[in-house]
N, C-alpha and C positions, 0 to 999 in steps of 0.2 A: 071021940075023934072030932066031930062038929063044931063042940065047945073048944077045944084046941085050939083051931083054924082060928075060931074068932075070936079066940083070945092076941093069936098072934098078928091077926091083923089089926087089931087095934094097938098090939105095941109098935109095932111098923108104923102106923097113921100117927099115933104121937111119936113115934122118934122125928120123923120127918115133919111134921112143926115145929118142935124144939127146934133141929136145925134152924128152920125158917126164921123162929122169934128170936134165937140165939146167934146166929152168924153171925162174922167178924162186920164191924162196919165198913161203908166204903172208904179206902184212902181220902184223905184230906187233898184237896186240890194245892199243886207249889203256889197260885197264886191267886191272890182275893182281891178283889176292885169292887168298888161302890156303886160305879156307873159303867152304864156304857162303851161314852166314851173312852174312858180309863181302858177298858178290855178293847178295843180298838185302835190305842196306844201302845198295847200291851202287846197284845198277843202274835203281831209280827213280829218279835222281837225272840219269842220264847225259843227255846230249843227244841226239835223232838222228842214228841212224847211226854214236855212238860202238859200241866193243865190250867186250868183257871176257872174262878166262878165269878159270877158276875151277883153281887146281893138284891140292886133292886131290880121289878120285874118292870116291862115296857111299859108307857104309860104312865109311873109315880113318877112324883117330886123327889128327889132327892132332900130336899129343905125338909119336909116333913114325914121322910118314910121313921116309920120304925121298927129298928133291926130284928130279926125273928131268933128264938130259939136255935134254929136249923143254921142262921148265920152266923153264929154265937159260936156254934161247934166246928163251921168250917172256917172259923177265923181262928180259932184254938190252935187247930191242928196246921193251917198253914205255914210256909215259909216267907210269906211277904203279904201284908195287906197295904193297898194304894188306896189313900183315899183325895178328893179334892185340895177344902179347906177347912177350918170351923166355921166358916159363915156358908157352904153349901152342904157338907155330909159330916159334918166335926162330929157327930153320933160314932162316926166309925172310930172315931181314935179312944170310944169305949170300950170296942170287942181287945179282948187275948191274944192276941197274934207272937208270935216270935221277932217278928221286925216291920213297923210299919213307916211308911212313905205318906208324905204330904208334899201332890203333885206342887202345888204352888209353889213349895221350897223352892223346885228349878226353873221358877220361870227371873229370868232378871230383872233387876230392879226397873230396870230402863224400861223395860217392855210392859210393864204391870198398871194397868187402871183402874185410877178410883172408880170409885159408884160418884152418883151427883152426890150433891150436898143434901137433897133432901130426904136421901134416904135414911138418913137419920143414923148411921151405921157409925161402931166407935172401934178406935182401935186398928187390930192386923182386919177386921169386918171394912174397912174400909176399902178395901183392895175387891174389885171383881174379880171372881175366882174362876170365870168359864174362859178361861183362856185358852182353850181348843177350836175354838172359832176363827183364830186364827192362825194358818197354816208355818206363817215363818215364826211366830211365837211358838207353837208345839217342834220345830227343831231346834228351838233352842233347848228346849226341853227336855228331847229326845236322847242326850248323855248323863244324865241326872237319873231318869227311869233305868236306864242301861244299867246305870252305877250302882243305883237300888236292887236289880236283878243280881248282879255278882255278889254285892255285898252279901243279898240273904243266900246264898250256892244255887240259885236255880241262874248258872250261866245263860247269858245272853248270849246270841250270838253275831260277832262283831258283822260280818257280812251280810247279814240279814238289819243291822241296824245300819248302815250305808246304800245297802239300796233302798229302804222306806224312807230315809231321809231324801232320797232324789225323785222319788215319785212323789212323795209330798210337796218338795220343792216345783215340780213338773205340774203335779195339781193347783197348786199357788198361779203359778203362771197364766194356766187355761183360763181357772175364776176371775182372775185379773179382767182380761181380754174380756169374758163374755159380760161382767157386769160393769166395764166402761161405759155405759149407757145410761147405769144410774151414780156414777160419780155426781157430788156435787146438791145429789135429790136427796129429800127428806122424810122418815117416815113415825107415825106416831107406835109404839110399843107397849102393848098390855105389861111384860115384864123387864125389868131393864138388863136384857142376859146375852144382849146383842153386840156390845161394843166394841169388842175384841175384832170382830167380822166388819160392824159396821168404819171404824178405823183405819182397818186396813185395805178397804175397797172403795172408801171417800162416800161413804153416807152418813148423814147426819139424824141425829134424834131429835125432832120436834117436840115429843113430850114422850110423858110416859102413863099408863092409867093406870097400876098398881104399884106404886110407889114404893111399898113395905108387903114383905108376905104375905098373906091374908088381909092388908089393910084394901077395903073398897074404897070406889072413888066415890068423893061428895058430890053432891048436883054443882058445886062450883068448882072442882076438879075440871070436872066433863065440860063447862063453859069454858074453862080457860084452854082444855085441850082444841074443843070445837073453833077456838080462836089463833091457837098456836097453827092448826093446819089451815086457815082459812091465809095466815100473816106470811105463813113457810113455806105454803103450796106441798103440802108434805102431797104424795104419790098412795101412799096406801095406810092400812091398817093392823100391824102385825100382831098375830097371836101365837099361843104354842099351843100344843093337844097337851101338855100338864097342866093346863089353868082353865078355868070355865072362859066359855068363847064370848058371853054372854053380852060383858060390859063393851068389847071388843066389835062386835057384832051389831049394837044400839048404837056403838059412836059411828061407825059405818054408816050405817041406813042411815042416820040424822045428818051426815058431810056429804053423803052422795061417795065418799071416797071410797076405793076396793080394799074388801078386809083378804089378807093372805095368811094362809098357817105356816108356821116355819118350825122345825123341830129343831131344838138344841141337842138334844139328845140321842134322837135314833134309838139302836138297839134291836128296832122291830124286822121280821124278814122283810129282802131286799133293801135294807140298811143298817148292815151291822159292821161294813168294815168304815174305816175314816175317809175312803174317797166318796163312796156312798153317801154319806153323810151331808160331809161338803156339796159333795152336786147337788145331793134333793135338794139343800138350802138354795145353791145360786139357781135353781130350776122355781124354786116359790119366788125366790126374786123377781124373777126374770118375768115373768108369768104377768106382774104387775103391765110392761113393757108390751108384752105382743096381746095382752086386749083391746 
């Protein structure tokens, strides 16, 4: 009788891992984005109950993540992957998807910035690709994405993309206002991923310190930077938490100038929808201002 029991409870204890190791997997998410941002574009827009995943984690680059297994399969089973462009996430237009989106497609011609000259970029790489930095450039945007959602059936929903477009425009407005202050002012940049922002708020680029992905600055980079903000009065130091603060940080203490972090990206808690975003930026902005 003894032996029984403990025969049946070990077939009990392995059924129930089979299940565990055998269960169905989770649904694929309707929709896949690379960054962030993208999911902060996105996901007011989606209907109830749609989902989304977002591939890279808070913190990486975009330029140099590499796509995992785990994203492989939820781009497989997807209805829509969004990615940038080829010059910031083009990895993603390797995964399987059923239909994918290259935000840049929507942004218009009119509105699109090169990179300087010296970045040395060829081709459609020519075009800076963060153009969520700026808020009236992402509603131009904002019918393009919509049109991506219908097209793959994970309906958008039109009401839900008229009023994001008026808070975004409403957000536009505030940012305006509060960084009137630095119209006009100059500032040096670790990455050159600002322009789209700096642009449209009348700040200008004095220099830049990483000119190329991973390319470091030469000891005559850093002279000609240290001269460019001595000649431009540039106001501060901008870095991002995706790139070592290092270089960023040396040019600082050597101008006297204030180095500020600005995140392109977000993602992280208390900044993961797109007003969020914006604010923290014109808040590191601003920061420069009331020290």
């Amino acid at each position: 009788m003894r032996f029984a029991i403990v025969i049946a409870i070990v077939l009990l204890v392995a059924g129930v891992l089979a299940f565990a190791f055998f269960r169905a997997p989770a649904p694929a998410p309707d929709v896949v984005v690379t960054i962030a941002p993208l999911a902060a574009l996105m996901e007011p827009m989606l209907p109830e109950g749609a989902t989304l995943k977002q591939i890279t984690p808070p913190g990486a680059s975009p330029h140099t993540y590499e796509p995992l297994p785990a994203d492989a399969r939820a781009a497989e089973g997807t209805k829509l992957l969004v990615y940038v462009a080829d010059s910031l996430d083009g990895w993603a237009a390797g995964l399987n998807a059923q239909k994918q989106f290259k935000a840049l497609d929507g942004v218009p011609d009119t509105m699109r910035i090169p990179y300087a000259d010296e970045h040395g970029h060829e081709g459609a790489d020519t075009i800076d690709p963060h153009f969520w930095l700026d808020p009236m450039t992402v509603m131009e945007v904002l019918p393009a994405l919509a049109g991506a959602l219908n097209e793959s059936g994970v309906a958008c929903v039109p009401e839900h993309v008229v009023q994001f477009a008026q808070d975004i425009f409403a957000m536009h407005n505030q940012i305006e206002v509060d960084l009137a202050p630095l119209r006009g002012k100059s500032v040096v940049v670790f990455h050159d991923s600002l322009r789209y922002l700096f642009n449209r708020y009348g700040i200008e680029v004095a220099g830049v310190i990483e000119r190329s992905p991973g390319k470091e600055p030469s000891p005559k980079d850093i002279q000609d930077l240290t001269l460019a903000i001595k000649d431009k009065g540039a106001i501060a130091v901008v870095t991002e938490p995706q790139y070592p603060e290092a270089p960023a940080k040396a040019l600082s203490e050597s101008t006297g100038v204030p180095l500020i972090v600005i995140d392109p990206i977000g993602g992280v808690p208390g900044n993961t929808t797109y007003a969020e975003l914006m604010q923290a930026i014109a808040k590191s902005l601003l920061s420069v201002v009331e020290k």
